[in-house]
C-alpha positions as CSV (number, residue, x, y, z in Angstrom):
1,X,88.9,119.6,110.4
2,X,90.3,122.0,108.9
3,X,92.7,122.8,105.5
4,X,95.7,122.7,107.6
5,X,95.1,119.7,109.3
6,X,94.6,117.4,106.9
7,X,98.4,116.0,106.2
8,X,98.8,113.2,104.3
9,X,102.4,113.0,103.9
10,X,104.9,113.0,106.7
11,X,108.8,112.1,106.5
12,X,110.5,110.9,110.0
13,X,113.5,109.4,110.6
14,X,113.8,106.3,113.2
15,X,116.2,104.7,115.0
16,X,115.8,101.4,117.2
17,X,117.5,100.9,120.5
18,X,121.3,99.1,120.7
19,X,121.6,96.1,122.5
20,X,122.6,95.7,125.3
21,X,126.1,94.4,126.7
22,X,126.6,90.8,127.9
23,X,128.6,90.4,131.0
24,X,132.1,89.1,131.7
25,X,131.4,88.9,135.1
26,X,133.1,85.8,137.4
27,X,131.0,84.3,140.4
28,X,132.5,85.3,143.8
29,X,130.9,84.8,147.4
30,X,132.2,83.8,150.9
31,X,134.1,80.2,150.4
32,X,134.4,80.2,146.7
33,X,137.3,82.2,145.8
34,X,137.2,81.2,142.1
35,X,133.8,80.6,140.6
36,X,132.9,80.2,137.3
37,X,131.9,82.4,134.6
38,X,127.7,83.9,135.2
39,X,127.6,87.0,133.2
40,X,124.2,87.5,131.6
41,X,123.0,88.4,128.8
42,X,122.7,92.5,127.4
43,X,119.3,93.1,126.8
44,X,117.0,93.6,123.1
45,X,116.9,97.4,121.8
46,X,113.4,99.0,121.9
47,X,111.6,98.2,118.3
48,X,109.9,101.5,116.3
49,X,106.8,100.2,115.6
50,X,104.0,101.3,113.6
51,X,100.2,100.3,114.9
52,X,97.3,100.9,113.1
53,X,94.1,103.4,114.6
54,X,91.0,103.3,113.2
55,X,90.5,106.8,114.9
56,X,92.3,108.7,113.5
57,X,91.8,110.0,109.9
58,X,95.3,112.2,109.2
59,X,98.7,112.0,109.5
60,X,98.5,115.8,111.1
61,X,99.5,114.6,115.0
62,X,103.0,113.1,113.4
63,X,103.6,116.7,111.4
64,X,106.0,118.0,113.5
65,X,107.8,114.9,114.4
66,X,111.2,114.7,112.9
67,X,112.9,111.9,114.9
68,X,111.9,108.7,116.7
69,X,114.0,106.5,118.9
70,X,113.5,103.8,120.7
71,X,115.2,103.0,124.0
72,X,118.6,100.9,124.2
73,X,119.3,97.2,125.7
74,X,120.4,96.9,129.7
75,X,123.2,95.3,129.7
76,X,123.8,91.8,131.3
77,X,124.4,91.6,135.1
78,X,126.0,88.7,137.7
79,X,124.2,85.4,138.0
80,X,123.3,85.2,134.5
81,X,120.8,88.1,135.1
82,X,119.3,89.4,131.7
83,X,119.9,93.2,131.0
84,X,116.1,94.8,130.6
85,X,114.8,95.0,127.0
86,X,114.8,98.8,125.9
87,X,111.7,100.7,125.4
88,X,109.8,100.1,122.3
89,X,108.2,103.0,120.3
90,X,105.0,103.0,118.8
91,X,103.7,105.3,115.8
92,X,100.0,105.7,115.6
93,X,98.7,106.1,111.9
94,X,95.4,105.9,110.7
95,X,94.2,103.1,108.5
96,X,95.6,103.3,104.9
97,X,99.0,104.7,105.8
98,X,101.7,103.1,102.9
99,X,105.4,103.4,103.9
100,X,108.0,103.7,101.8
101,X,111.5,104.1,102.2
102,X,113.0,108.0,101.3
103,X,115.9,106.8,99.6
104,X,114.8,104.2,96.9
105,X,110.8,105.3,97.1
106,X,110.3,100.9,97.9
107,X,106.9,100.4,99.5
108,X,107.8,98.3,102.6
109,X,104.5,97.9,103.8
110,X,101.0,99.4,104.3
111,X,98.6,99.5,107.7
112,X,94.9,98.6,106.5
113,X,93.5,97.3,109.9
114,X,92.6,98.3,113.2
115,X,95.5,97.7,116.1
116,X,97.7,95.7,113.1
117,X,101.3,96.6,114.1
118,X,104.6,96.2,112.3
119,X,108.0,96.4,113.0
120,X,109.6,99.7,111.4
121,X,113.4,99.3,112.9
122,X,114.6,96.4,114.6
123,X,116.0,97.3,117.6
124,X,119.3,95.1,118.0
125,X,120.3,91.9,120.0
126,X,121.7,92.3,123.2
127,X,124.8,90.7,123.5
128,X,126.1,86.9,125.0
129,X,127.1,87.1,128.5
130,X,130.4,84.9,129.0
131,X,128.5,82.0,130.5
132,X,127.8,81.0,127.2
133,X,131.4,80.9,126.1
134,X,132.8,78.1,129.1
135,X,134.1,74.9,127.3
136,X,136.5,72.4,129.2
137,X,139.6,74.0,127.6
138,X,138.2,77.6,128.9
139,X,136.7,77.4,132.4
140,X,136.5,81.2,133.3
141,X,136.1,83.1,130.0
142,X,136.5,86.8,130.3
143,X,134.8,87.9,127.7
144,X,131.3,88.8,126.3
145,X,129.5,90.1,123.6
146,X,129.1,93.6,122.6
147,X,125.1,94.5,121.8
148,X,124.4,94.6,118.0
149,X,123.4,98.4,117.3
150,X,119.7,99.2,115.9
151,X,118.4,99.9,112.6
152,X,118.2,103.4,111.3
153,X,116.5,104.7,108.5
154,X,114.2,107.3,106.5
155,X,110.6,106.6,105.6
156,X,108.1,108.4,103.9
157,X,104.0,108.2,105.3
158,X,101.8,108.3,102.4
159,X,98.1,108.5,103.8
160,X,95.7,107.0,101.0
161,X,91.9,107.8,102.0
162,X,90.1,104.5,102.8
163,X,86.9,104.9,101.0
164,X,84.2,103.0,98.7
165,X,82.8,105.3,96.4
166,X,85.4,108.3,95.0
167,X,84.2,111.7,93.7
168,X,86.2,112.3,90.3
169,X,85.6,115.4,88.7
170,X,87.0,119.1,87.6
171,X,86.9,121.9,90.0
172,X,83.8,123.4,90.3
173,X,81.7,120.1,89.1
174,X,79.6,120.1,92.5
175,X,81.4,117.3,94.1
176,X,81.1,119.0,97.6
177,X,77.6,119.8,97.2
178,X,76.6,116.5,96.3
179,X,78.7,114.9,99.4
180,X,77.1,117.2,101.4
181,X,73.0,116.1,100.3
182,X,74.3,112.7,100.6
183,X,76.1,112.5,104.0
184,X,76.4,114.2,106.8
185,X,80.0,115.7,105.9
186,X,79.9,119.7,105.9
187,X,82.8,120.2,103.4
188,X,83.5,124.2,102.2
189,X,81.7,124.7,99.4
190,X,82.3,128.1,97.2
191,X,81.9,128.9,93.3
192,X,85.5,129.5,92.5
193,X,87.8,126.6,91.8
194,X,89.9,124.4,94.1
195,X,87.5,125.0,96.9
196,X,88.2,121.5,98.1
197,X,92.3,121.6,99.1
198,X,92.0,118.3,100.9
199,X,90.2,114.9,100.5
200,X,86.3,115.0,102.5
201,X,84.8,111.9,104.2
202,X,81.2,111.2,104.1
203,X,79.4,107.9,105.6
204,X,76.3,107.5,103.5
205,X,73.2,106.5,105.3
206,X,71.4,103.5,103.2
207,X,68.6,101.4,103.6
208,X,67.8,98.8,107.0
209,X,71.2,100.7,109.1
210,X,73.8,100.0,106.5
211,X,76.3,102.7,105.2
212,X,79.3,103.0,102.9
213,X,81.7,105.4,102.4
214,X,81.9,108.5,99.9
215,X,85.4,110.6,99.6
216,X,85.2,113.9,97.9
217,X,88.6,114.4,95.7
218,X,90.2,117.9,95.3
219,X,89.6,118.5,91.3
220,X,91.1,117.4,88.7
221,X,92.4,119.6,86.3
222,X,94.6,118.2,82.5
223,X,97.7,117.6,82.8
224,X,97.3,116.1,87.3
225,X,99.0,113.3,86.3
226,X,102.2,115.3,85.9
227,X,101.9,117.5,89.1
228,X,99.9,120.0,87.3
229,X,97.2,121.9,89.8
230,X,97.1,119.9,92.5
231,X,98.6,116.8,90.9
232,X,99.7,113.5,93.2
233,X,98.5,115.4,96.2
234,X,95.1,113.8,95.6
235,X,95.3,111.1,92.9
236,X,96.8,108.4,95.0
237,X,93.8,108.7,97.3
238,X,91.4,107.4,94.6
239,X,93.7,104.4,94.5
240,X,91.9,102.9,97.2
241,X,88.2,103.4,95.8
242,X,86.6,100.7,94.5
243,X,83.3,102.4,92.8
244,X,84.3,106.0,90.9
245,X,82.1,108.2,89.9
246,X,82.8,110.7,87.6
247,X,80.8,114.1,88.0
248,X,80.2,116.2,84.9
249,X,77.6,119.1,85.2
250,X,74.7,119.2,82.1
251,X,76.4,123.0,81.4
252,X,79.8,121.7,80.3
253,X,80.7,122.6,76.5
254,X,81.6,118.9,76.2
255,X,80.3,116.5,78.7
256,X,82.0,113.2,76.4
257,X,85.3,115.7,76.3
258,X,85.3,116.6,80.3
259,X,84.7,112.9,80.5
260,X,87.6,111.4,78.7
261,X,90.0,113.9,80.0
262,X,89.4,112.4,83.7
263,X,90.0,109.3,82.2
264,X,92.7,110.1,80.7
265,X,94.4,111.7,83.8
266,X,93.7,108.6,85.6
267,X,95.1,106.8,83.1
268,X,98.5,108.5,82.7
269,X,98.8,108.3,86.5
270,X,97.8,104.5,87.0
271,X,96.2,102.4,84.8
272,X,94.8,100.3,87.0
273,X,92.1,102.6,87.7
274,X,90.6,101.8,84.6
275,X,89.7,98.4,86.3
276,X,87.7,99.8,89.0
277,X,84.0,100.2,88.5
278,X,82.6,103.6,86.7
279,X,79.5,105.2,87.1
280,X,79.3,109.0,85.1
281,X,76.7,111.4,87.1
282,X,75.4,114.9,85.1
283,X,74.6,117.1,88.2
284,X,73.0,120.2,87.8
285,X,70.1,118.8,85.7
286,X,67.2,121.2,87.4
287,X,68.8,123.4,84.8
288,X,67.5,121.5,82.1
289,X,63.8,121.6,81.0
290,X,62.7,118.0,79.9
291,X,62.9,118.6,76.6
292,X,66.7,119.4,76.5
293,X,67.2,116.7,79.2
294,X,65.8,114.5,76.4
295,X,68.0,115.7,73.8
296,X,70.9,115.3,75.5
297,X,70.2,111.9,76.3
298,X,69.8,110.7,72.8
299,X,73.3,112.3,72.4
300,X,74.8,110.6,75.6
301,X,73.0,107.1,74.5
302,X,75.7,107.4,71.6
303,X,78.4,108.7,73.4
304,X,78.7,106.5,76.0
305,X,77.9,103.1,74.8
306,X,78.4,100.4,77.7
307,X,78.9,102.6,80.2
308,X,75.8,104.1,82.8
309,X,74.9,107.7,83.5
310,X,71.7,109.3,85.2
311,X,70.8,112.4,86.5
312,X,71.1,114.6,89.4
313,X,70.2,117.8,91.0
314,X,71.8,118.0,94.3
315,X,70.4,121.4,95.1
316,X,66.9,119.8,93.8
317,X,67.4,117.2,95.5
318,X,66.3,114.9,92.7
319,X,67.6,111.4,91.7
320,X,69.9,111.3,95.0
321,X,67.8,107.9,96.1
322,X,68.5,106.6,92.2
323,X,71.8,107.2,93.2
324,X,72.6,105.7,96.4
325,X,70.2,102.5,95.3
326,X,73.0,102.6,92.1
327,X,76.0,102.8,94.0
328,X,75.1,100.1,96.6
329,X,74.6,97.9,93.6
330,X,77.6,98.2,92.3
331,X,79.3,97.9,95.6
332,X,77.9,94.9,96.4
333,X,77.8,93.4,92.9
């Protein structure tokens, strides 16, 4: 997939279908001059509904969709006959799509599950044929409901990744690389920053066939939280990650520093990602001899108290079993 195609944010507008009319019509047939009433019913508008697809992993096939209607109500025919129901429409998003209403930015609701649909616009009611409206005073009513008209409005699709583990870190930390040893993902991989423009999927092959899932998060640089860099184009997909890990390489000037400024970032943006489980990862550590390796962990033993770190080379290839035997751990804890 590439740059381009990942869209995560689409904004449509969408009407449902009017209802249908209801009829006014009077029975006639050979012998019966005056019959009573027997209009029917109008038929329901088409609903715009949303349904869930575990296939598909972007919002790109809706990116040039500006409008969605549904179909409108028959309308109500002799003998009581129902108008048809209009045609509903259905909007295929992947899992983990949030919609919110443009106007007053509400959440109205998310879509977390496979084929789980709801109901985006209403489409309207159709409309009381003027069978219903006989009474002993009024034996022929001529009469009948209009349709109700459908439900219009804006919404905003906000695609948050679905993932387990998220890769937090500042450009350049390796985050690509290391998704790449792990999985089977092939994300672009350069030595310049903001190589990664869009969120990368990896499925991370453990131990007797089981697997969870590793998402690889543009970079972070101070001041995200306020749009800076890339800003909210990638912090609302760590939202859904349960296990963070934050990615530091052992050549920073200040690992602690690099550290607490992720933090922070995540912070300002939503502090409830302070509740999620943390686990800080130095790559890069087949630059270090064993002696400096040492060093800097007596210094990391004070600087992060409580909190785990290990090791990690992913070009070596070295502590990447520690790791994924870590991170299962704390998934399943």
């Amino acid at each position: 997939m590439t740059e381009g195609n990942f869209v995560d944010y689409v904004k449509i507008y969408v009407a449902s279908g009017k209802g249908g009319k209801g009829s006014s019509h009077l029975h006639r047939e050979k012998f019966i001059e005056k019959g009573g009433p027997d209009g029917g019913d109008g038929g329901r508008g088409g609903h715009v509904i949303l349904r869930g697809n575990k296939n598909l992993w972007t919002l790109f096939h809706l990116k040039f969709l500006r409008h969605v209607k549904a179909g409108h109500g028959g309308d109500g025919g002799s003998s009581r006959s129902t108008g048809a129901d209009g045609e509903d429409k259905f909007i295929e998003v992947p899992l983990g799509t949030v919609i919110k209403d443009k106007e007053t930015g509400e959440i109205l609701f998310e879509i977390t599950e496979h084929d789980e649909t709801k109901i985006l616009a209403k489409g309207g009611k159709g409309g009381l044929g003027n069978w219903h409206f006989r009474s002993a005073t009024n034996q022929t009513p001529r009469y009948a409901q209009p349709g109700i008209t459908g439900e219009e409005v804006d919404v905003i699709l906000e695609l948050k990744v679905l993932a387990d583990v998220g890769l937090v870190g500042f450009p350049n930390a390796g985050k690509s690389t290391l998704l790449s040893v792990l999985t089977s993902a092939k994300p672009k991989i350069a030595d310049y920053p903001f190589t990664t423009l869009k969120p990368n999927l990896g499925i991370v092959a453990y131990r007797d066939f089981q697997s969870f899932v590793v998402a690889d998060i543009p970079g972070i640089i101070e001041g995200a939280a306020e749009g800076k860099g890339l800003g909210h184009y990638f912090l609302r997909h760590i939202e859904r990650n349960s296990t963070l890990l934050f990615l530091v390489p052992a050549d920073a000037d200040d690992i602690k520093k690099e550290y607490e400024i992720l933090l922070d970032e995540l912070r300002r943006y939503n502090t409830e990602m302070l509740d999620k489980d943390r686990l800080i990862v130095i790559s890069k550590c087949d630059m270090l001899d064993d002696e400096l390796q040492k060093e800097m962990q007596q210094q990391l033993d004070k600087d992060f108290k409580g909190i785990e770190y290990m090791f990690i080379s992913s070009i070596a290839q070295q502590g990447l079993t520690e790791l994924k035997d870590k991170l299962w751990k704390m998934l399943n804890a």
